[in-house]
N, C-alpha and C positions, 0 to 999 in steps of 0.2 A: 564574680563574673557578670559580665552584663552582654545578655546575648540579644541581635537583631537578628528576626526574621525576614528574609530575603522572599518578597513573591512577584514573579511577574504574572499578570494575568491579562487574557483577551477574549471575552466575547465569553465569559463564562461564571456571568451572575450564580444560574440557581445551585452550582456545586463551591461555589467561592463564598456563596452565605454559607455552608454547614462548615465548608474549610477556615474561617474568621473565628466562628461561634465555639469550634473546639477548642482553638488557641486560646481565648480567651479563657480556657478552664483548667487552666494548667496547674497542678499541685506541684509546688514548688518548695526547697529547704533554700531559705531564707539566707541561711550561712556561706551557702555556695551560689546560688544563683539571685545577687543582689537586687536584678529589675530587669525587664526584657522589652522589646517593643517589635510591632508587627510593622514593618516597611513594604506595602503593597504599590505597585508599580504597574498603573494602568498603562497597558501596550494601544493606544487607541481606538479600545473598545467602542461598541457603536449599540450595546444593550441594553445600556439606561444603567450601566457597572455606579459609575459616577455618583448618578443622580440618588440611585439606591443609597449608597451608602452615608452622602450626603443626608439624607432623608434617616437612616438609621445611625447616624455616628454613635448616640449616645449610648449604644449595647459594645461600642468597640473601644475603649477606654486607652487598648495599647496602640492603636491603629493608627498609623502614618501613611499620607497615603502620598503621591508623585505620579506625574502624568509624563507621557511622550506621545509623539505621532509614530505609528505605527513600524517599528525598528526591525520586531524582533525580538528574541527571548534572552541574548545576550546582551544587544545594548539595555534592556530591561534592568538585566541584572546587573550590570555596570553601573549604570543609576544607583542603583538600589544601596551597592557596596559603599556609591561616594555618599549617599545619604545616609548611614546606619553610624548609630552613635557606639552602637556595641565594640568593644573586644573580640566577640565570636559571633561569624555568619552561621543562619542555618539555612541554608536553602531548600525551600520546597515549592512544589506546583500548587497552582490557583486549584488543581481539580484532589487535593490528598485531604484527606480527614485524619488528624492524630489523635491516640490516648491521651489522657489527664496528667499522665508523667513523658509525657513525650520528651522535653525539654529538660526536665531532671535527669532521663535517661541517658541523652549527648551528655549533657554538661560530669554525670558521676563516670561515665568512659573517657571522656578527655583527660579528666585530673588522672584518671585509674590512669590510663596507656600512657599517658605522662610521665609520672614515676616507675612505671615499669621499665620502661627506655630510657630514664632518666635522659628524658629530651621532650623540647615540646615542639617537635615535629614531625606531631601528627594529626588527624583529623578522624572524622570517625562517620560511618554511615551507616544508619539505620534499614529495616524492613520493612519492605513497600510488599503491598499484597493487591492485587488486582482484583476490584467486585465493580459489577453493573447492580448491585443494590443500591439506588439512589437512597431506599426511605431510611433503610439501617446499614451502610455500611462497614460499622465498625465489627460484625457479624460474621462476614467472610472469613473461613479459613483461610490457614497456610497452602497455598499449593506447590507441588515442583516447576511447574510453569512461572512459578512469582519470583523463583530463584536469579539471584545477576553476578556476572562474575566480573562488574566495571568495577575500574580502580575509582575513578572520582563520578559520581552522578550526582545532579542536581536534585533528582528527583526526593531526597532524603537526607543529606550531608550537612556536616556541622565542621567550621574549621575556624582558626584564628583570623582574625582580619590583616592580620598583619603579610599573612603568606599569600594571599587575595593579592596585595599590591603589591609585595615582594616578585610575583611570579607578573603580574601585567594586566591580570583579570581576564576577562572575557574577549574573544579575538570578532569583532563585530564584521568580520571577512562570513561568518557563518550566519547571514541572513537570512537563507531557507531554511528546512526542517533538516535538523540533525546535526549531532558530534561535535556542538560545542563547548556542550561540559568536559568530551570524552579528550580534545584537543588539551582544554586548561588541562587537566589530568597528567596529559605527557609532559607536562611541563613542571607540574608540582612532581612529580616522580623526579627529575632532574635537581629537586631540591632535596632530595632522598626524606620527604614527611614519609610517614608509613600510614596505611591505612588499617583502621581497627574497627573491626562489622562489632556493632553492639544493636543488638536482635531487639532488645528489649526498645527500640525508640519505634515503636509502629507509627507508619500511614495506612494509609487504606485509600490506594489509584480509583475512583470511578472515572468512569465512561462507560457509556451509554450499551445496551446489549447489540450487538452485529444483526446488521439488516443491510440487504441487498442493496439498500439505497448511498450506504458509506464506503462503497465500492470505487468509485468516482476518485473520492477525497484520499482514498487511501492509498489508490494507486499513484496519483500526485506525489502523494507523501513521499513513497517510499523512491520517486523518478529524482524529488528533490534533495532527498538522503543522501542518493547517489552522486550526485552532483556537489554537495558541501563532503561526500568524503573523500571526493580527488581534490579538494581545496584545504581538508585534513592529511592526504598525502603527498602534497607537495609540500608543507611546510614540517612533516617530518617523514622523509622516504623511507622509512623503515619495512621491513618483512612482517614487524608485529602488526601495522596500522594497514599495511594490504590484506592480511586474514581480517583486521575490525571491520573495512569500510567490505568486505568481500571483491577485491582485486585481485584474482587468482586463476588459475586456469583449473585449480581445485573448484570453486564455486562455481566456474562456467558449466563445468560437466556437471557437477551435482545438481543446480535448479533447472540447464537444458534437460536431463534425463528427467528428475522427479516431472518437471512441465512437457513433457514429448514436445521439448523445443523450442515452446510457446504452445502449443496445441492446446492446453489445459490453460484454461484460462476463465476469466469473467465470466465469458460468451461460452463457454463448452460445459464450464462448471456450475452455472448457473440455478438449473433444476437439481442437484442434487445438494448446494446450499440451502438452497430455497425450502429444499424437504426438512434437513435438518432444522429450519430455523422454527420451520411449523411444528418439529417436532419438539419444543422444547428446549433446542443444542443449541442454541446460537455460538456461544463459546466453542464447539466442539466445528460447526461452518465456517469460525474465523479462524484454527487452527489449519483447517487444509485449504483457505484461499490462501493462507499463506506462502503454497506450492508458485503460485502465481506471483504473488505480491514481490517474493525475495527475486523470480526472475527479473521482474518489472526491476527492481532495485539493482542487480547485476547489470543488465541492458543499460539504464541510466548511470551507471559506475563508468562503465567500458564508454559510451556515448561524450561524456563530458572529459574524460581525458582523450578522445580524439580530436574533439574540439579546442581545446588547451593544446595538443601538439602540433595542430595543422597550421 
């Protein structure tokens, strides 16, 4: 097996050095996983991503690296796929930190779920664990919050390249934030690969701990989410992908009530994030902006398909 690692990255040097550095320390069985190479796919970072690495190549032996003007995480990855010499993508984010067997991990579940189903299609994705421990991430427990019940995420998957181009790759219609790994997904399901969770391939998600100041950014986010998942629901109108993208008259009342409407919001919730974050909770102040954030995402759901039907 010869597996490429799939990254796109933007504007996210100091967690994209610990993410290179672990790769590089991969314990591997020789018999099954022949050679692998790191394909990093700078999204037109403007942080000195570049210059850094230029500057440090010689600690990154497997490291390939490809530039674009600023796309996108899809066309990233699209690049990424036509560059990679491997058999088997692994996709992961510029901000994940993996174990020493990461890569042994996917590779002994593919051949495993393989012969299980005497078929090779399948794909397999590992466990991603969310810590804002920049200095020791690998450290974080498990939590139930870490828990995901997508069929295909980039965030930690490993699959044949062959089914990458059999299915079309990446839909570069999803420029903003959001849903388009979740899109390719619909699509590899229609090729009936099955998906096989193999726990054992950890990452470890940093970003940064919740400060009132990411308030801004997030809500964007979550305006822009809404907007690429009615461009995920037009291109497959199904009842499954209106509960993903939250198009429902179920979601309308659930984030109107938990938000009194909008009433709960930034501006209302302010000092009592603010408390938590002094108290130590930050994690626990970004679980109930969330009250807000999914409205914010609902509003921009409902907004962009008015606009697409007017």
């Amino acid at each position: 097996m010869y597996i490429s690692v799939v990254i796109p990255t933007y504007n996210r040097l100091p967690i994209l050095r610990k993410c290179l550095t672990a790769l590089e320390k991969q314990n591997l069985d020789q018999n099954i996983i022949q050679e692998y190479e790191i394909i990093l796919v700078d999204d037109g970072s403007t942080d000195n991503t570049l210059e850094w690495l230029a500057e440090n190549k010689v600690n990154f032996p497997h490291l390939k690296i490809f530039q674009q003007n600023h796309q996108g995480p899809a066309a990233a990855r699209n690049l990424g796929i036509e560059k990679a010499t491997g058999d088997t993508i692994v996709f992961i984010d510029s901000d994940l930190v993996v174990t020493e067997k990461f890569l042994q991990s996917h590779a002994d579940t593919l051949i495993s779920g393989a012969a299980k189903i005497n078929s090779d299609r399948v794909f397999t994705y590992g466990a991603v664990i969310n810590t804002c421990n920049f200095e020791n991430p690998t450290s974080e427990p498990y939590k139930i919050t870490d828990f995901s019940a997508a069929y295909f995420a980039t965030g930690n998957v490993a699959i044949a390249k062959k089914w990458l181009e059999k299915v079309g790759k990446f839909d570069t219609q999803f420029h903003l934030y959001g849903w388009e790994d979740l899109e390719l997904g619909v699509r590899l399901k229609k090729l009936n690969l099955k998906l096989i969770k193999c726990p054992e391939a950890v990452g470890y998600h940093w970003h940064a701990p919740f400060n009132l100041e990411q308030i801004p950014n997030l809500i964007d986010k979550e305006i822009q989410r809404g907007r690429m998942g009615v461009v995920f629901y037009q291109k497959h109108p199904t009842w499954e992908v209106k509960m993903m993208i939250q198009m429902t008259i179920l979601h309308r009342i659930l984030w109107g009530v938990l938000s009194l409407g909008g009433f709960l919001n930034e501006k209302t919730m302010k000092p009592l994030l603010k408390f938590l974050i002094s108290q130590g909770k930050p994690q626990l102040a970004l679980e109930i902006a969330r009250i807000f954030l999914n409205w914010y995402n609902v509003q921009g759901v409902y907004q962009a398909y008015r606009e697409i039907n007017n």
